[in-house]
Legacy VTK file of the C-alpha trace (Angstrom):
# vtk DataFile Version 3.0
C-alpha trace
ASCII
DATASET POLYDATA
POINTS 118 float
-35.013 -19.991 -9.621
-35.794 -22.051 -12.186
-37.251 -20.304 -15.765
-41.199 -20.701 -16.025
-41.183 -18.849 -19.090
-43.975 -20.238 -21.677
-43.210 -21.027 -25.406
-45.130 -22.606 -28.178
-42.859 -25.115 -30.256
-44.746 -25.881 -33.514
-44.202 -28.210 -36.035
-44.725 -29.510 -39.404
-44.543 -33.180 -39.957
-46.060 -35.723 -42.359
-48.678 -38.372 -40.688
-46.719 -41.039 -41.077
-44.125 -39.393 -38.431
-46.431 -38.039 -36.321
-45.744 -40.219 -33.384
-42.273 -40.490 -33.537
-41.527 -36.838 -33.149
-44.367 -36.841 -29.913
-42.717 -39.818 -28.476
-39.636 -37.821 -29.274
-40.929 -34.383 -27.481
-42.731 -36.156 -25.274
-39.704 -38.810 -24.090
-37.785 -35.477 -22.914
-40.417 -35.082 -19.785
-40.071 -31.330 -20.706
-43.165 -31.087 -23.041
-46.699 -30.655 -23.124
-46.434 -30.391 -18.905
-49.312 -28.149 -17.732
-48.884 -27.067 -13.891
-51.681 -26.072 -11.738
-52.053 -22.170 -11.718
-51.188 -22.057 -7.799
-48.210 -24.733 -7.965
-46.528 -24.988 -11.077
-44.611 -27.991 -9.275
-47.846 -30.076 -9.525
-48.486 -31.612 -12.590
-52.110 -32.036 -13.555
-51.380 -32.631 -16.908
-49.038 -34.637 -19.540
-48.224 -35.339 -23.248
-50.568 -32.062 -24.226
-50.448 -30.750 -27.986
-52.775 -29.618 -30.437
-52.481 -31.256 -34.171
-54.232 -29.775 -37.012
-54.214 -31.520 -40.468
-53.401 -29.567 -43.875
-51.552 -29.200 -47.346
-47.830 -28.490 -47.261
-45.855 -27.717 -50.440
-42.224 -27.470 -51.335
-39.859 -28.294 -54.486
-36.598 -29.994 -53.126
-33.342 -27.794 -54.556
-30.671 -29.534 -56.387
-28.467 -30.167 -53.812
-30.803 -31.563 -51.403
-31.677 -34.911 -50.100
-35.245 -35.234 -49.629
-36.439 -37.848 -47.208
-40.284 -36.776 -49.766
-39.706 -35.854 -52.891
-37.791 -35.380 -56.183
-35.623 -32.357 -56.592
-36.759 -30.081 -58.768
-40.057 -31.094 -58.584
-43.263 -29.803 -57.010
-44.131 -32.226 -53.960
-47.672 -31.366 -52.287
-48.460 -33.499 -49.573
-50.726 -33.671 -46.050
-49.167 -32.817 -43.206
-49.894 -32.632 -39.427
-48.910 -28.890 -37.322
-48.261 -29.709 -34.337
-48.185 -27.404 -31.345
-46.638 -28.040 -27.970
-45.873 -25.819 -24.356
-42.501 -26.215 -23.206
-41.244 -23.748 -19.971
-37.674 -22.583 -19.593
-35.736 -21.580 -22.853
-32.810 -24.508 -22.210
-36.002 -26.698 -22.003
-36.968 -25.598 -25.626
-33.667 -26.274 -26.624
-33.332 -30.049 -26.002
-37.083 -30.561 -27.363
-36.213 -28.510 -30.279
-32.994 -31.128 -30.491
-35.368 -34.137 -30.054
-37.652 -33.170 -32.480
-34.828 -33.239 -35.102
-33.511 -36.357 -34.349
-36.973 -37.970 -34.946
-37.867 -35.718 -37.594
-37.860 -37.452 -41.141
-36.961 -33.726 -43.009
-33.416 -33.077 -44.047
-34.484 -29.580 -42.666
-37.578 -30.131 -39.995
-39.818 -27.151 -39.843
-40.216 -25.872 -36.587
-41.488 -22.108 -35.157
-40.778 -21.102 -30.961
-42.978 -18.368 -29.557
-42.082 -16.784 -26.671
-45.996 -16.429 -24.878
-46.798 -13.885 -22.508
-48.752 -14.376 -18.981
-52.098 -12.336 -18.736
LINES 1 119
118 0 1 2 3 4 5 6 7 8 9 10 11 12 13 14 15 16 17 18 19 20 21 22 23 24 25 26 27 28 29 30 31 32 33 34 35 36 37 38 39 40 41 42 43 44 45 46 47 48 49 50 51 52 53 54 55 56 57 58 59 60 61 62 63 64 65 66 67 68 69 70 71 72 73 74 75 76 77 78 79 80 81 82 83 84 85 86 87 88 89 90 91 92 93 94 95 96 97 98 99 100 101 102 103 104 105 106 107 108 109 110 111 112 113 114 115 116 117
């Protein structure tokens, strides 16, 4: 059987990278899929997400490479949270890995939530 269990990938990503990590998520056909409630093997819909724009902060250490920024110095800039459905935990895996790879962060911040059926 395969696993229909929900999670909630979210993101952090400046707007200027915004669509390359969703064409990124959204290229793995394992993303943003919403089933109908009866048949999760139909599809109604694709490419879902939920952005939100706000303030993100962070002072790049020593050693780092910042793709934004100056170590040792305060950078505050906009970014975009992004939050996406993915089923099956392997499923959140290669997103997660996709994300990453389009990601412009030396370190992309990302949070998966495990969400419960009610």
């Amino acid at each position: 059987m395969v696993d229909q269990t929900r999670y909630k990938l979210c993101y952090f990503v400046p707007p200027t990278s915004l669509q390359a990590t969703k064409d990124a998520i959204f290229g793995t056909n394992l993303a943003g899929i919403f089933s109908s409630l009866t048949d999760v093997n139909k599809t109604l819909y694709t490419d879902v997400c939920w952005e939100t724009s706000g303030t993100g902060r962070f002072i790049p250490g020593p050693d780092s490479t910042p793709d934004i920024g100056t170590p040792g110095q305060l950078e505050v800039l906009e970014e975009v949270r992004v939050e996406v459905q993915v089923r099956g935990k392997e499923n959140v895996k290669h997103v997660v890995d996709a994300l990453k790879q389009a990601h412009p962060y030396e370190v992309p911040v990302y949070e998966v939530y495990r969400m419960e059926e009610f």
